[in-house]
C-alpha positions as CSV (number, residue, x, y, z in Angstrom):
1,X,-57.4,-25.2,-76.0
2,X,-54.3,-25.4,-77.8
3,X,-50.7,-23.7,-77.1
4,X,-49.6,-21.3,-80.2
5,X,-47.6,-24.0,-81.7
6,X,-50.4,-26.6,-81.9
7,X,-49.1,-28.6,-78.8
8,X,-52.2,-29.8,-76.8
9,X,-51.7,-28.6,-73.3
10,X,-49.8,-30.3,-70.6
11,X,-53.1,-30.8,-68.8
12,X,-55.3,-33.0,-71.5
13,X,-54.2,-36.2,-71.7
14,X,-55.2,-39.0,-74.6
15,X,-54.8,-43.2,-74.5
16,X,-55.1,-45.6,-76.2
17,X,-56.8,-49.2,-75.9
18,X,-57.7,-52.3,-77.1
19,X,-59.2,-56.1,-76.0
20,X,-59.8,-59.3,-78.0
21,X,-61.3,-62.3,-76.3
22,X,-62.1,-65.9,-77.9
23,X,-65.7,-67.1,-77.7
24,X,-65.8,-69.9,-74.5
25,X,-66.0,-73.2,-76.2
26,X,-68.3,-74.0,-72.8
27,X,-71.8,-73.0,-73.8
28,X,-73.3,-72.1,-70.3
29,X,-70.2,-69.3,-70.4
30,X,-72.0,-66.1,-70.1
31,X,-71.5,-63.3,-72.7
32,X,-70.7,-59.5,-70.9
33,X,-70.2,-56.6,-73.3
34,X,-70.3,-53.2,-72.6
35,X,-71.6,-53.5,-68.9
36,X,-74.9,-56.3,-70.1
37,X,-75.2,-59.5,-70.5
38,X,-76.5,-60.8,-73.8
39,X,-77.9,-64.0,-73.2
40,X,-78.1,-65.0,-76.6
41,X,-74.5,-65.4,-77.4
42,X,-72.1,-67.9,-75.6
43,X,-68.8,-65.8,-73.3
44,X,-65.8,-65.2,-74.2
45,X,-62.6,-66.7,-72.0
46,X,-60.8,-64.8,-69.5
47,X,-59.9,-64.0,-66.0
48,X,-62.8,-61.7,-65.7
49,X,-66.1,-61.5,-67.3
50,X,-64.6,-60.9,-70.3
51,X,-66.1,-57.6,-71.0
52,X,-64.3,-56.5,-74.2
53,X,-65.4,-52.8,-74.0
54,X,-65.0,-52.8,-70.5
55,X,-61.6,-54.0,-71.0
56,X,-60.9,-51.5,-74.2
57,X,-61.4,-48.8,-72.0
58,X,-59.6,-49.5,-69.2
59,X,-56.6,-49.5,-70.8
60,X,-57.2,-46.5,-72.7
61,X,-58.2,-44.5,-69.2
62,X,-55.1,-46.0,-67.2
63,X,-52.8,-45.3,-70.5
64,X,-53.9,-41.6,-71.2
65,X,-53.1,-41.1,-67.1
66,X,-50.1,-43.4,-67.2
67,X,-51.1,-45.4,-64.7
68,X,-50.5,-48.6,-66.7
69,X,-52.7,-51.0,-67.9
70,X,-55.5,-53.7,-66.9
71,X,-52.6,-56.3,-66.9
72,X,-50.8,-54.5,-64.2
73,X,-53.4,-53.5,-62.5
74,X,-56.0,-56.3,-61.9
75,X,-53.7,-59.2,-64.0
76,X,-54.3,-62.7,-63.4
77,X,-51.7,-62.8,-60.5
78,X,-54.6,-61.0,-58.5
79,X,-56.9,-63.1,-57.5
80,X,-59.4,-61.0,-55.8
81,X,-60.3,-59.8,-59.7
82,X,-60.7,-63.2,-60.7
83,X,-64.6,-63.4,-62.3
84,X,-64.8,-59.5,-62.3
85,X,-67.3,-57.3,-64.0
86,X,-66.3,-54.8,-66.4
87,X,-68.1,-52.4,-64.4
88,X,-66.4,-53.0,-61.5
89,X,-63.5,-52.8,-63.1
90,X,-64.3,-49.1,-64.7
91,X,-65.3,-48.0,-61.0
92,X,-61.5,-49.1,-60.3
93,X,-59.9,-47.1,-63.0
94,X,-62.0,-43.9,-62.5
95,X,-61.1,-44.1,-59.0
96,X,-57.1,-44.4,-59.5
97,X,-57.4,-41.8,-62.5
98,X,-59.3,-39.5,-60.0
99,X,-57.1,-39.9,-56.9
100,X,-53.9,-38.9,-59.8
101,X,-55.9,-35.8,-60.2
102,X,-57.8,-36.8,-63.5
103,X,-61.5,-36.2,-64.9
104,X,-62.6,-37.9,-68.1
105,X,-63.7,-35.5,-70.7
106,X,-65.0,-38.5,-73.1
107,X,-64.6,-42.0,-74.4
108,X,-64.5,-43.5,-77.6
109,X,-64.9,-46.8,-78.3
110,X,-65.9,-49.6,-81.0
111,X,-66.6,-53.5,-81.0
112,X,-65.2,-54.9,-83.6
113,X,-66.5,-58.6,-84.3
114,X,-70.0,-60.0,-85.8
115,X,-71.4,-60.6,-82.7
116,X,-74.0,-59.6,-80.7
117,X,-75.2,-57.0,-82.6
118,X,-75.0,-53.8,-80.6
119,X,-78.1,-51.5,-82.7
120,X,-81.1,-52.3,-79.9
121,X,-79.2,-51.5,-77.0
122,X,-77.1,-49.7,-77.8
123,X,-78.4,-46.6,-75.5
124,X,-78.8,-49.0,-73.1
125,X,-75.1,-50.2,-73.3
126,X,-73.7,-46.5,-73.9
127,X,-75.7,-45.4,-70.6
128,X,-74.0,-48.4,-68.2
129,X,-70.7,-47.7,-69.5
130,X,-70.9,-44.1,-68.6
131,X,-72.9,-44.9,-65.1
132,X,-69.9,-47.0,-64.5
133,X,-67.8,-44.6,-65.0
134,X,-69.3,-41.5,-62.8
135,X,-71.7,-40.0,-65.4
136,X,-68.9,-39.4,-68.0
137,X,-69.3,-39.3,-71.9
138,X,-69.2,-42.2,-73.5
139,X,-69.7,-42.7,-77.3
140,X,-69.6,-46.6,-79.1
141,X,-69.9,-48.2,-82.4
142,X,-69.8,-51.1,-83.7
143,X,-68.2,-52.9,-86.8
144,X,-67.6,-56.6,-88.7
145,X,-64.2,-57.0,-90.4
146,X,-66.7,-58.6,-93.5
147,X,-65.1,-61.8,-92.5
148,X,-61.7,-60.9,-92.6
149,X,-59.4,-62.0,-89.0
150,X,-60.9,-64.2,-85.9
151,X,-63.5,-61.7,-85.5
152,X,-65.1,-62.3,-89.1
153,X,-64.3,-65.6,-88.7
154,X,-66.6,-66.0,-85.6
155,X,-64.0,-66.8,-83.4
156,X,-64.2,-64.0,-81.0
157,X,-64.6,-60.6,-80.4
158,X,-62.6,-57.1,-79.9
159,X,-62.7,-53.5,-79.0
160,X,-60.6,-50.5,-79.3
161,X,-61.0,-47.4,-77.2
162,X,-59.9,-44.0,-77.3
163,X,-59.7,-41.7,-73.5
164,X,-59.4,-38.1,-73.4
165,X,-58.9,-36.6,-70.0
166,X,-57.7,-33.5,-68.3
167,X,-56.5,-32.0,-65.0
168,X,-59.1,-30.2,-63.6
169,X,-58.3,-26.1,-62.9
């Protein structure tokens, strides 16, 4: 798939992105992470649901197509994305990534913060993430910063993604 000199073609694309929330000092704020809500743990503050993953990928779909970011896209000053799910918002991106003539060959991302701990469902969370986003390859971890940063410290929560994505023939 590479040219002679190493290049990666013109038609394979790579991005780049990452989300950090703090944990909602309101108890009854619902935690979303990686398209399911985990009851157990209090939300995270934001326009949307918060949806850290969700978010995390985004940016690394709309970056690798260079078609901005979730800021410029669904930002705050657009109201009709105010309380959105991070599903919806996938749906969104593949849609603008496919109408530029885009197809997502996989995603990469991780959650970096203590928690909710991903192990149990993490299938479960690997297969919405990829539902939302038309069937497409999705692969996620999970890390603690051994209480190093506002993740270790319990204040919140982050992920960073990686896109790869190509022009179809």
């Amino acid at each position: 798939m590479t040219s002679p000199d190493g290049v990666l073609p013109s038609h394979i694309r790579t991005g780049v992105g990452i989300d950090a929330h703090a944990f909602s000092k309101d108890p009854n704020r619902p935690m979303w992470l990686a398209g399911l809500q985990w009851p157990e743990v209090v939300g995270v503050d934001a326009h949307s649901d918060g949806d850290v993953v969700a978010h995390a990928i985004c940016d690394a779909l709309l970056s690798a197509s260079g078609l901005g970011d979730l800021g410029s896209n669904f930002g705050v000053d657009r109201p009709e994305y105010a309380n959105s799910s991070g599903a919806k918002l996938l749906q969104e991106v593949l849609r603008l990534i496919t109408n530029a003539g885009y197809a997502i060959s996989n995603v990469s991302v991780q959650v970096i913060g203590n928690k909710p701990k991903l192990g149990a469902r993490r299938e479960e969370a690997t297969s919405a993430l990829s539902q939302a986003l038309g069937g497409a390859n999705v692969s996620l971890s999970a890390t603690t910063t051994d209480g190093l940063g506002f993740t270790g410290e319990g204040k919140g929560i982050a992920a960073i993604a990686n896109a790869l994505i190509y022009k179809p023939s």
